[in-house]
Backbone as XML, in Angstrom:
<?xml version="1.0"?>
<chain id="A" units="angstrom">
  <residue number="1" name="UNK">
    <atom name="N" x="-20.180" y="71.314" z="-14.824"/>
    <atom name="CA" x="-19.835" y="71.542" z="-13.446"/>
    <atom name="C" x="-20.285" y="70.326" z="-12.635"/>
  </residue>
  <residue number="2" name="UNK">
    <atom name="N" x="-19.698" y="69.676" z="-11.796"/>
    <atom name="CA" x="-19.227" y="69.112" z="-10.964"/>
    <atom name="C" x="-19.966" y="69.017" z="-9.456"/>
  </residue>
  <residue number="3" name="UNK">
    <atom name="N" x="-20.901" y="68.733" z="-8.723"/>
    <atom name="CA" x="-21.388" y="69.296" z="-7.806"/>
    <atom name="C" x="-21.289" y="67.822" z="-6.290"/>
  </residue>
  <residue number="4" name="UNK">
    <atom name="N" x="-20.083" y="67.862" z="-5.626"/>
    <atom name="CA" x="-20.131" y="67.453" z="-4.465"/>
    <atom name="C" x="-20.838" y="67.613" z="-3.267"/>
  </residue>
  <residue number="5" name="UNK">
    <atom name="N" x="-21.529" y="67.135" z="-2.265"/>
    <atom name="CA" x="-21.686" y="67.033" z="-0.934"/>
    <atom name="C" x="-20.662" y="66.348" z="-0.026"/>
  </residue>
  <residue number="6" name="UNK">
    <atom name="N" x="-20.040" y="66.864" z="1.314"/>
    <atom name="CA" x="-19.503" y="66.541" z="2.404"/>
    <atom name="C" x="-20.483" y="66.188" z="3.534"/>
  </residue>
  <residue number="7" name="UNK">
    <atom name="N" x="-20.508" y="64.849" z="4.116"/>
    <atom name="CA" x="-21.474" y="65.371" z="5.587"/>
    <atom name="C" x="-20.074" y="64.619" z="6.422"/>
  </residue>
  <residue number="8" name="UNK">
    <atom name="N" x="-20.031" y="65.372" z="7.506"/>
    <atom name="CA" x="-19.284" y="64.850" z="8.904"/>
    <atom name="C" x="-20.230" y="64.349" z="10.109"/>
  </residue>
  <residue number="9" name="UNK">
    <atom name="N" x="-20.223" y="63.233" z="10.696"/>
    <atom name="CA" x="-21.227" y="62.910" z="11.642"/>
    <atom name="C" x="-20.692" y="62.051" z="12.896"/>
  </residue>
  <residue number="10" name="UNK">
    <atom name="N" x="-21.317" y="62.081" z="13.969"/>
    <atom name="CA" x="-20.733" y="60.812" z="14.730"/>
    <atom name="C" x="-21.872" y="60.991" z="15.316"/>
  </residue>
  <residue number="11" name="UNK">
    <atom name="N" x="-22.733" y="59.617" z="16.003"/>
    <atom name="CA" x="-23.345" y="58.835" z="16.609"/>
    <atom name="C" x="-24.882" y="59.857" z="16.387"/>
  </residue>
  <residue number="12" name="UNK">
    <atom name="N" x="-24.784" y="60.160" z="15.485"/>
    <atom name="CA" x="-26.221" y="60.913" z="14.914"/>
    <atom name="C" x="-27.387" y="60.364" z="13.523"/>
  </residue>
  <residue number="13" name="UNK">
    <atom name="N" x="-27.525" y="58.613" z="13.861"/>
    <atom name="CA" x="-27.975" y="58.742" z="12.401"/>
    <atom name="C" x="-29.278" y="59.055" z="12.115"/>
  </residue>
  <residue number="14" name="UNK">
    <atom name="N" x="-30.282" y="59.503" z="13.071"/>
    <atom name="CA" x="-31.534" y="60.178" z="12.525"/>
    <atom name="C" x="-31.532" y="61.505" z="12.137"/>
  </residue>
  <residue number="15" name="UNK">
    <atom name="N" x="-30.423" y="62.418" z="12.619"/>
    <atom name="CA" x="-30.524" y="63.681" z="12.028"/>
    <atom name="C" x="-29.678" y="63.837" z="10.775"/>
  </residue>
  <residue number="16" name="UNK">
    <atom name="N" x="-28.582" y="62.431" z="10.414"/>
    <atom name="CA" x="-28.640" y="62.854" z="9.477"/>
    <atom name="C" x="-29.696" y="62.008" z="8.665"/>
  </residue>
  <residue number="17" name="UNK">
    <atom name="N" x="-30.476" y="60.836" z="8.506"/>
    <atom name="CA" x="-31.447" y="60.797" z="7.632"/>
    <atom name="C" x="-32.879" y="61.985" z="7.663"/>
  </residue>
  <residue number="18" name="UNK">
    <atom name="N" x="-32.974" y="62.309" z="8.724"/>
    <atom name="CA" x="-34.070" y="63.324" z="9.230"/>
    <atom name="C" x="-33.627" y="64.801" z="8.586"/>
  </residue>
  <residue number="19" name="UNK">
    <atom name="N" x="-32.220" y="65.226" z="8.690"/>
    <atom name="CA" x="-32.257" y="66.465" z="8.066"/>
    <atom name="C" x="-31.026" y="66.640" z="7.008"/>
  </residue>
  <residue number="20" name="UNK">
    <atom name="N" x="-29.958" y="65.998" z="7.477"/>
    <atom name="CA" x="-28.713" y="66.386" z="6.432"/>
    <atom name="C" x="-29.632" y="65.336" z="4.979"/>
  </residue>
  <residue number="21" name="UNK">
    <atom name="N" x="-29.920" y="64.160" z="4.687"/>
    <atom name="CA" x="-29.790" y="63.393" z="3.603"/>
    <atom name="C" x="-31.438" y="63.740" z="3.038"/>
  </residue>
  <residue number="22" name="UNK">
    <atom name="N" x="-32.304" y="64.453" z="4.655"/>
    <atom name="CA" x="-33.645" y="64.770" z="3.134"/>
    <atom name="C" x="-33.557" y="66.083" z="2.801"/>
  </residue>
  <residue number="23" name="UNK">
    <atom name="N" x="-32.806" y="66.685" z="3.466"/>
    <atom name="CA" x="-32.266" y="68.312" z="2.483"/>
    <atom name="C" x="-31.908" y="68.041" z="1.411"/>
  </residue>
  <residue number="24" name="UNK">
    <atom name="N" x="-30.939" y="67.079" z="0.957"/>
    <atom name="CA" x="-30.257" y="66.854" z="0.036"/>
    <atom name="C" x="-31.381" y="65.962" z="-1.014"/>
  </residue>
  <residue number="25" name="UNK">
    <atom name="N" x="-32.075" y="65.827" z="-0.924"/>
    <atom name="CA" x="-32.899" y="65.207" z="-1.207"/>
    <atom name="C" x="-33.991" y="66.250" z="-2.005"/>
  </residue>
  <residue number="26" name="UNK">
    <atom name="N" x="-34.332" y="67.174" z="-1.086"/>
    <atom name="CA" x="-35.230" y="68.493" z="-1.710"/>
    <atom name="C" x="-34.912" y="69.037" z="-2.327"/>
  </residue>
  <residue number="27" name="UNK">
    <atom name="N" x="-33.421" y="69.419" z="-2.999"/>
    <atom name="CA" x="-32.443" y="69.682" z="-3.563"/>
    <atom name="C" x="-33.460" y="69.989" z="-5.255"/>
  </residue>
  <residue number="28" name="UNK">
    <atom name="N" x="-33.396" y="70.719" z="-5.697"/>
    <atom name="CA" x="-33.734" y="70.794" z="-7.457"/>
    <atom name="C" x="-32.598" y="70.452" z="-7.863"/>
  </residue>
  <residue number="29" name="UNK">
    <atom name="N" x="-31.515" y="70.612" z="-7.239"/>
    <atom name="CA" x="-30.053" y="70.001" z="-8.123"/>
    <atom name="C" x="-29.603" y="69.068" z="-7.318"/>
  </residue>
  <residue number="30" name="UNK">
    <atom name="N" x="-29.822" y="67.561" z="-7.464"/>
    <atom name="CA" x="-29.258" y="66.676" z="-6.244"/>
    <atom name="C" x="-27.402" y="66.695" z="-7.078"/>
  </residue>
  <residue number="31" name="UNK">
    <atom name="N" x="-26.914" y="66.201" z="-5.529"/>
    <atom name="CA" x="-25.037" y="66.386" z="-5.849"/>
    <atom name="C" x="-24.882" y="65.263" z="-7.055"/>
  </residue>
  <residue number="32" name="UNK">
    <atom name="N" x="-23.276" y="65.239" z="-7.705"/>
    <atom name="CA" x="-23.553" y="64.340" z="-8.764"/>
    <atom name="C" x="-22.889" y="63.357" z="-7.189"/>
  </residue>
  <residue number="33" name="UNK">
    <atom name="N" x="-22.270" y="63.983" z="-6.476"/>
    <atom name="CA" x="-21.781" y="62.777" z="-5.333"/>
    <atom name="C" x="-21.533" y="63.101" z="-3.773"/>
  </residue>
  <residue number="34" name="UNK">
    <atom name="N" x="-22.120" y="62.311" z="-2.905"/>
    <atom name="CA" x="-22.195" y="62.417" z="-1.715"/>
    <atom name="C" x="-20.814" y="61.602" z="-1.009"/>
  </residue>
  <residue number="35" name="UNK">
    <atom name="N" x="-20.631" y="62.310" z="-0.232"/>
    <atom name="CA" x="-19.402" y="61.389" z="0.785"/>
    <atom name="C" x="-19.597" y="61.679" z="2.243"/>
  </residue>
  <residue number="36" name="UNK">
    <atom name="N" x="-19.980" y="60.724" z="2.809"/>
    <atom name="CA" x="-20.278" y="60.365" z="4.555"/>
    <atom name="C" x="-18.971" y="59.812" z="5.307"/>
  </residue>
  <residue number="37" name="UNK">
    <atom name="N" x="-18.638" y="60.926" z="5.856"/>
    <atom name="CA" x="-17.439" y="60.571" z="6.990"/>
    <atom name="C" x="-18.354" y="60.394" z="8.181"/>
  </residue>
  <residue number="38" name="UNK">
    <atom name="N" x="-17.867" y="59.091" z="8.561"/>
    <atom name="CA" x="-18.530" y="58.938" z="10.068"/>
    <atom name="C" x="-17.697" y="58.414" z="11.028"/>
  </residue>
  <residue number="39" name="UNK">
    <atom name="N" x="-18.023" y="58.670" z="12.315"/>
    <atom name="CA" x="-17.559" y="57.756" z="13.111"/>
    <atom name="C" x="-18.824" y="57.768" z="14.341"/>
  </residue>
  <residue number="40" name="UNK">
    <atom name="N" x="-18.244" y="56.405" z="15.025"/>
    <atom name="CA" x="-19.403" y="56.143" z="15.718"/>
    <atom name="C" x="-19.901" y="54.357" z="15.006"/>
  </residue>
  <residue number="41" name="UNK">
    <atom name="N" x="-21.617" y="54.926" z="15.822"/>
    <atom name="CA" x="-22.298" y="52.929" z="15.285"/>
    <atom name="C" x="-21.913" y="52.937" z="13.953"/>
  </residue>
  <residue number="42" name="UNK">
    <atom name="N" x="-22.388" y="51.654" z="13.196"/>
    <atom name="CA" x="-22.433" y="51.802" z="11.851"/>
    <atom name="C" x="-23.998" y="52.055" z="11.293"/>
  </residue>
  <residue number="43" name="UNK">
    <atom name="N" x="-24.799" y="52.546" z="12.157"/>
    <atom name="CA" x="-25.619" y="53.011" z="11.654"/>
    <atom name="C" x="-26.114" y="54.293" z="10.953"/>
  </residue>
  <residue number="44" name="UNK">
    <atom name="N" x="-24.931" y="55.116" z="10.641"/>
    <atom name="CA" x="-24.678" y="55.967" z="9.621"/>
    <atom name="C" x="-24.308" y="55.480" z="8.272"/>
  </residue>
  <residue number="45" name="UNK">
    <atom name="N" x="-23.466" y="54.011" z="8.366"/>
    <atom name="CA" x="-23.636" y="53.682" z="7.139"/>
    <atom name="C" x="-24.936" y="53.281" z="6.342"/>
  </residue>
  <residue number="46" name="UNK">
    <atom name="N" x="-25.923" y="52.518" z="7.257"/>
    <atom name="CA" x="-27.194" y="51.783" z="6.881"/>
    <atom name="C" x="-27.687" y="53.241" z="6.530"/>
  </residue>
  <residue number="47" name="UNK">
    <atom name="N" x="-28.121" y="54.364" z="7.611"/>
    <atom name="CA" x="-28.562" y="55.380" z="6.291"/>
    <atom name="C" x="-28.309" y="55.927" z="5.300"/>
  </residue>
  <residue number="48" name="UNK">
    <atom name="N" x="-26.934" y="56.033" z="4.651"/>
    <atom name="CA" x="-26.521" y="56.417" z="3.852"/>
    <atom name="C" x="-26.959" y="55.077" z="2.922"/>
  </residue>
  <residue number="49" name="UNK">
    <atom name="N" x="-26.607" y="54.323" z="3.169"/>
    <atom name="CA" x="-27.053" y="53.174" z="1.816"/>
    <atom name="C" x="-28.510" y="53.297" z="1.512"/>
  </residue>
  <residue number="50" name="UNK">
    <atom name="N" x="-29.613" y="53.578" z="2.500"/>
    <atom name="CA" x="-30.857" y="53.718" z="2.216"/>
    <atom name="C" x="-31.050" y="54.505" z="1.132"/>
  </residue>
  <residue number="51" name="UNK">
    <atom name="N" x="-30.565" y="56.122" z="1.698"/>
    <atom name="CA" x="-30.359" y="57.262" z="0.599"/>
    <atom name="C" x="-29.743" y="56.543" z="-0.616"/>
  </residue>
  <residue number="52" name="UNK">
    <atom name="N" x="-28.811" y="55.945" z="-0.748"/>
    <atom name="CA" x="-28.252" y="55.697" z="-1.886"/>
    <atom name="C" x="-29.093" y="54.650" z="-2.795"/>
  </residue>
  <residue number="53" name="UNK">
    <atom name="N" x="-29.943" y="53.884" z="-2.200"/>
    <atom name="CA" x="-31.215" y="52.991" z="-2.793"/>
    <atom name="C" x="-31.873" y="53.883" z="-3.436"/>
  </residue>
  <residue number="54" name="UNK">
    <atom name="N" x="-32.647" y="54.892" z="-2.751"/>
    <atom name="CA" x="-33.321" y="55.742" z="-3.241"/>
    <atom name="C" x="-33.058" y="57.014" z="-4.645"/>
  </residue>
  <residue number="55" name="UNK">
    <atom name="N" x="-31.482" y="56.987" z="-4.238"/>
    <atom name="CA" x="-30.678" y="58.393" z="-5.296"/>
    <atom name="C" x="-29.937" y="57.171" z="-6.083"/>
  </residue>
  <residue number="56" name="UNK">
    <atom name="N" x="-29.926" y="56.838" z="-6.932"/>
    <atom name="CA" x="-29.548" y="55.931" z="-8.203"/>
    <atom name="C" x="-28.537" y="57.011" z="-8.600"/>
  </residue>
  <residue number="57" name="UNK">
    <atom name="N" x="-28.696" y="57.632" z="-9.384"/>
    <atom name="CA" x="-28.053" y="58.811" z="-9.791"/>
    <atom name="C" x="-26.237" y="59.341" z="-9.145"/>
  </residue>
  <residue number="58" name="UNK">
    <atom name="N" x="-26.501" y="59.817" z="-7.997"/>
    <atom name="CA" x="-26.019" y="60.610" z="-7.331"/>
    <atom name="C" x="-24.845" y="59.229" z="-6.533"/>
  </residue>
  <residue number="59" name="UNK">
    <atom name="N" x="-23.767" y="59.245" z="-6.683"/>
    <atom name="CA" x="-22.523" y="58.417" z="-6.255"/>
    <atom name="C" x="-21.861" y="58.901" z="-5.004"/>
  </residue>
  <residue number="60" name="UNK">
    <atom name="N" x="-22.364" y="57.597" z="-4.322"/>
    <atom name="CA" x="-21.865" y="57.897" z="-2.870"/>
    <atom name="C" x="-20.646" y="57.176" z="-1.859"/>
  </residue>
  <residue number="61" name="UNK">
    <atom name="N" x="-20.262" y="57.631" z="-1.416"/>
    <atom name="CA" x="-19.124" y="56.927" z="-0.586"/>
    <atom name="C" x="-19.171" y="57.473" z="1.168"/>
  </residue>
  <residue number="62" name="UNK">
    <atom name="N" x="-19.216" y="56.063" z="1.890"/>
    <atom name="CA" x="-19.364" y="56.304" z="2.927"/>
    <atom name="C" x="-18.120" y="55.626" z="3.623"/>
  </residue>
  <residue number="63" name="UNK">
    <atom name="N" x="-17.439" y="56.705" z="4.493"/>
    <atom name="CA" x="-16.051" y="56.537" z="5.197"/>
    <atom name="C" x="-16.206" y="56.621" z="6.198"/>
  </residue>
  <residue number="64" name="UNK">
    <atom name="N" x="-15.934" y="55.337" z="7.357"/>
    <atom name="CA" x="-15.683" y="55.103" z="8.651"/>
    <atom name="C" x="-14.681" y="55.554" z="9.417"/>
  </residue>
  <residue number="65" name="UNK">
    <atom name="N" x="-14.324" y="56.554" z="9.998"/>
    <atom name="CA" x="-13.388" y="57.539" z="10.341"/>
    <atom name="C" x="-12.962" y="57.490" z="11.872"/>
  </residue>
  <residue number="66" name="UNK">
    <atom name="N" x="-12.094" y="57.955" z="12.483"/>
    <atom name="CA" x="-11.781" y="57.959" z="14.221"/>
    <atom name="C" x="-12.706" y="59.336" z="14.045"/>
  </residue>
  <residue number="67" name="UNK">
    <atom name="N" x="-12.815" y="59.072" z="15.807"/>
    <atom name="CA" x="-13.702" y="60.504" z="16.071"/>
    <atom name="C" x="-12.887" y="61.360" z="16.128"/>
  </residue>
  <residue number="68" name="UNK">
    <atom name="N" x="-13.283" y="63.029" z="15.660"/>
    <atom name="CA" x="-13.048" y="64.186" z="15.402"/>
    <atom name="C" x="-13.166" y="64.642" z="14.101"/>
  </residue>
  <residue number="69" name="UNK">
    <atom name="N" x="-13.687" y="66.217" z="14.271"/>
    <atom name="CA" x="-14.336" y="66.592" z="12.833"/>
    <atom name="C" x="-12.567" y="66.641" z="11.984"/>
  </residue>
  <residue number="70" name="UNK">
    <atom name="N" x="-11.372" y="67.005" z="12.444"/>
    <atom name="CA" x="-10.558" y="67.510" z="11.508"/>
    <atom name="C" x="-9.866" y="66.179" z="11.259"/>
  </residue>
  <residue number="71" name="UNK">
    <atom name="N" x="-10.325" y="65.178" z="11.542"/>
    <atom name="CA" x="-9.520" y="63.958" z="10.779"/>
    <atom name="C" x="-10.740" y="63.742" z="9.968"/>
  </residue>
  <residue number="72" name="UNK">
    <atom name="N" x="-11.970" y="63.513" z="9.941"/>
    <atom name="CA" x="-13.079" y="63.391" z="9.153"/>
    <atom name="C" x="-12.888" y="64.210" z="7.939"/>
  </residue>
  <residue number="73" name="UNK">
    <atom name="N" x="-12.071" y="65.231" z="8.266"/>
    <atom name="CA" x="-12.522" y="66.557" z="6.787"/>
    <atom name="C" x="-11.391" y="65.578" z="5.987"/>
  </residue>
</chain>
């Protein structure tokens, strides 16, 4: 089995390093892959690459998106 994460974000990147990426993190089963739709600074990408320094493992892709959650999904 197969285990993905979705995060959707715009101009939030401490909550998601602060709560979406260290949840995922506390995880006993981390995802085999993360994908970050963002829009906004690019400082959602810099956290996601941090996380991804840290999670070797776990394959991530981070997508720069227009704002709104239903073009993000």
């Amino acid at each position: 089995m197969t285990l993905a994460c979705v995060i959707c974000t715009k101009d939030r990147p401490d909550e998601l390093a602060t709560c979406a990426l260290a949840s995922i993190e506390r995880q006993t089963r981390p995802p085999d892959e993360l994908i970050v739709a963002y829009a906004g600074s690019e400082e959602a990408a810099r956290v996601t690459a941090e996380f991804e320094a840290r999670n070797p493992a776990v394959r991530v892709t981070c997508i720069r998106c227009d704002p709104g959650l239903t073009l993000q999904r």
